[in-house]
Steps between C-alpha positions, in 0.01 A plus 500: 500500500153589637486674833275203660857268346754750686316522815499088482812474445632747753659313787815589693807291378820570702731255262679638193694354188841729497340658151533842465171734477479629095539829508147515323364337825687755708296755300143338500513425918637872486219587343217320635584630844529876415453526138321801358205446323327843507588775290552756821685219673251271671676165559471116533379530885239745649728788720268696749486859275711386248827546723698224421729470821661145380802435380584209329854297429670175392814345605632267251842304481628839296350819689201630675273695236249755625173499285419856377154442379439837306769398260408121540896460559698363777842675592805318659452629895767340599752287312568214731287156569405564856280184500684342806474827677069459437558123622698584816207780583211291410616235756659313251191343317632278239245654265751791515820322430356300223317780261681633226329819616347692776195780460484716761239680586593853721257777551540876565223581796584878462311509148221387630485645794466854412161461354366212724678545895509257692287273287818462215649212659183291438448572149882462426465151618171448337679622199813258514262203565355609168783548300654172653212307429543662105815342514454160657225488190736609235741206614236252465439640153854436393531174660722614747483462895509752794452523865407831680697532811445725790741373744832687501688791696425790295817693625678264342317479145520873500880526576543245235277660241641876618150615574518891583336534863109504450473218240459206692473133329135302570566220263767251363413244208727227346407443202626262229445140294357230748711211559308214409 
């Protein structure tokens, strides 16, 4: 699919067949988010200095899998579906219940911070928007359908996710195959 096709057919769907994600599809959207595509580590989405403060997961029916993008491998984080935990703090948008998985999108301010002040949050956020956006074009790709959500209590996504203190979560999408 041609990039003018993908950004076409982008559009937020919020309804979901009860299919499960491949796990080759859990790999691409892993990728296209934070993928590394340089040889010294440069990835998917432009980080202010090359400081890479996101973190990226996936709760599925079977587990939550954290996306290690050196190794291009996701490990279990935590063995569990906590999707109704990520419905219950994202004010229980169907979207939520309904997709066979959740990517989350958390970032670590601290790395950024060191080198940039008080100017890290910005390009953190900057830097989600573009990895999200990577994403939400990767699920057009496969024919799949997402919706990027901002509304939710983040205490509560991190207590479900077990976020150490100083990750904090800026994005939730439900992603899966739209009901038709």
């Amino acid at each position: 699919m041609s990039l003018e096709a993908a950004l076409t057919a982008r559009q937020s769907i919020r309804d979901y067949t009860d299919q499960a994600l491949s796990l080759e599809d859990l790999a691409q959207l892993f990728w296209s988010a934070q993928g590394v595509t340089r040889p010294w580590g440069g990835r998917t989405a432009p980080s202010a200095g090359a400081l890479y403060p996101l973190e990226l997961y996936a709760a599925t029916g079977d587990a939550v899998y954290h996306y290690l993008p050196a190794q291009h491998q996701a490990e279990i984080w935590l063995d569990e579906d906590i999707r109704a935990s990520l419905w219950a703090a994202g004010l229980r948008q169907e979207a939520l219940k309904q997709a066979p998985a959740v990517f989350i999108l958390t970032a670590v301010y601290a790395r950024t911070s060191t080198k940039y002040g008080d100017r890290a949050e910005r390009y953190v956020k900057l830097e989600a928007g573009h990895a999200a956006q990577n994403l939400l074009l990767q699920v057009a790709a496969l024919n799949l359908g997402a919706v990027p959500i901002g509304a939710f209590v983040d205490a509560d996504v991190s207590a479900a996710l077990g976020l150490s203190p100083g990750e904090d979560p800026l994005y939730l999408i439900p992603v899966g195959h739209p009901a038709e």
